[in-house]
C-alpha positions in Angstrom: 2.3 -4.2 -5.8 3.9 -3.7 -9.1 7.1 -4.3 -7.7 5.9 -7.4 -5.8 4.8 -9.0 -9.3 8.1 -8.5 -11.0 9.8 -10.2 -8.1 6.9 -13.0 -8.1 7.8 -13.6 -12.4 11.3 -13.0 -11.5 11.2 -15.8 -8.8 9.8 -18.4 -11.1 11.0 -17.3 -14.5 14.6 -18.5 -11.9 13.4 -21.5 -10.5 12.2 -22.8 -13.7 15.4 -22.1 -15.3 17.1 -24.0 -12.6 15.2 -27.1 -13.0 15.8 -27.2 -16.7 19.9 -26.3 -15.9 20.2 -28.0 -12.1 20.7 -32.1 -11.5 19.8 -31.1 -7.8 16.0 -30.3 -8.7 13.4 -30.7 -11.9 10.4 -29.3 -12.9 7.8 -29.4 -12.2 8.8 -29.1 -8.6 11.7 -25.9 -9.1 8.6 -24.4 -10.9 6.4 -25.0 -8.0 9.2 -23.6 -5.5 9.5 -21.0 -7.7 5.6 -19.7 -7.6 5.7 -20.3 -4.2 8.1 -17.7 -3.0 6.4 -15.8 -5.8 3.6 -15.9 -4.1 4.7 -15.0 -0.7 5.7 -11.7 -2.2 2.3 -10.6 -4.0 0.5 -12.1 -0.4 2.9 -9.5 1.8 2.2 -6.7 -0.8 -1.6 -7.1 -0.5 -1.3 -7.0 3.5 0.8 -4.0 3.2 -1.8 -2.6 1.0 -4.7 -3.8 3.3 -3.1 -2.2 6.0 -2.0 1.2 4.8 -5.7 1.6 3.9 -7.1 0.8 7.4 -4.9 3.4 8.9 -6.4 6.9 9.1 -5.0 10.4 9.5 -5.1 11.7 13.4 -4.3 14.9 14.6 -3.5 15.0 18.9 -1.0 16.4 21.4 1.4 14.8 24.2 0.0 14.8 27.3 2.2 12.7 29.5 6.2 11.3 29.2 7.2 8.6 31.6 10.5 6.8 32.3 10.5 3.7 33.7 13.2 1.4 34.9 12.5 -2.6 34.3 13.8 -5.3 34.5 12.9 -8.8 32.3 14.7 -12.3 31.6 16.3 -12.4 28.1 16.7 -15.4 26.0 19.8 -16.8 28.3 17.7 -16.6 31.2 19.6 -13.7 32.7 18.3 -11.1 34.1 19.1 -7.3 32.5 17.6 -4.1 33.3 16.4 -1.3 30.4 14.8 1.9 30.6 11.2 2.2 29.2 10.8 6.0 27.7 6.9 6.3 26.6 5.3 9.2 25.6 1.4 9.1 25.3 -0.4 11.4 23.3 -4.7 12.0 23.0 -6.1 12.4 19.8 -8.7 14.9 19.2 -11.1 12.2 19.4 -9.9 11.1 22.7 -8.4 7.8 21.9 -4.7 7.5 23.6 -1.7 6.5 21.6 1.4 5.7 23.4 5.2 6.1 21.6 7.9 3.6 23.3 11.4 3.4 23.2 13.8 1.3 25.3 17.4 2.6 26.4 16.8 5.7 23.9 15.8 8.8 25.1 15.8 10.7 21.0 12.3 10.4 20.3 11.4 10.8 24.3 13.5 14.2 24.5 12.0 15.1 20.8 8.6 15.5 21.9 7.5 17.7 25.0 3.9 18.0 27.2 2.0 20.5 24.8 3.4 19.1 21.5 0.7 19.0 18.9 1.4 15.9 16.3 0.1 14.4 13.5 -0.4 11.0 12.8 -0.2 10.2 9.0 -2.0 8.0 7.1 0.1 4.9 5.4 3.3 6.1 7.3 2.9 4.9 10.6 4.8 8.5 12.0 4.2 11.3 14.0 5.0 15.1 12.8 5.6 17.3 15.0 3.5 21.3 14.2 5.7 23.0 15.7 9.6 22.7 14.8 10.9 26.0 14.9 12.6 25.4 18.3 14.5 22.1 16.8 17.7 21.3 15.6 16.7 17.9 14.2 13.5 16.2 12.7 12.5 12.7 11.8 12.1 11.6 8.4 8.4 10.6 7.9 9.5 7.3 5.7 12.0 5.6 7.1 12.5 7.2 10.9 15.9 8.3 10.4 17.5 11.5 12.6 18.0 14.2 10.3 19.5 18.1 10.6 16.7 20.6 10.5 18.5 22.2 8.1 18.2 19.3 5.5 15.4 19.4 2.6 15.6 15.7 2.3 16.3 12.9 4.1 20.1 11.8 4.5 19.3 7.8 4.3 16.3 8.1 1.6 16.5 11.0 0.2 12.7 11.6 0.8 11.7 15.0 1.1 11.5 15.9 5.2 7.8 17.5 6.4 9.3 20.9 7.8 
């Protein structure tokens, strides 16, 4: 949020100063442009905030992996093929949560039948118990593949749940 805001001041503290500088646009209007993009990023910052509170903490296990080959038109019209990898896991309280992936097998060979995960909060990831048998492991922030061996996260540098 805080970061939002300074962007939002930043935004029109810009387009203010361009109306006063520009022959293209005055203000008022470069001031109104200017708290409207402003706006847009405090609105985007409350949704994100909205929504990271709504999602809850789950812990489960991977019941089922599937592979499917499809087919669907793309934007030309043509038709292409792709391979559907899902994995679907139950959570304790019996709700079903399915992972998918198309034409990438990582995350469906990551996980096997048995796996207990956990869901957490905010983060929208999975983390896998049990590790001790891998020789990589997904960063929690921003999804990236990572050595076992590494504290922290090669892309973020957040610290990887081991």
């Amino acid at each position: 949020m805080i970061f939002s805001l300074i962007l939002a001041s930043f935004a029109a503290a810009g387009f203010f100063i361009y109306g006063e500088t520009s022959s293209e646009m005055n203000n008022p209007q470069a001031l109104y442009v200017g708290l409207g993009i402003g706006s847009m990023f405090v609105i985007i910052a409350v949704f994100q905030i909205i929504s990271r509170k709504t999602s809850k903490d789950w812990d489960g296990s991977v019941i089922d992996k599937k592979i499917e080959k499809k087919t669907r038109k793309n934007k030309l019209g043509e038709i292409e093929d792709f391979v559907l990898f899902t994995i679907i896991i139950r959570s304790y309280n019996g709700k079903i949560h399915e992972i998918c992936d198309e034409n990438d097998d990582t995350v469906y060979n990551y996980y096997k039948i048995g796996d207990k995960v956990r869901h957490h909060r905010g983060l929208n990831a999975l983390e896998k118990f049990d590790k001790s048998k891998d020789t990589i492991i997904f960063c929690n922030a921003c999804a990236s593949l990572n050595d076992i061996e590494d504290d922290y996260c090669h892309r973020c540098k957040c610290p990887l749940l081991k």
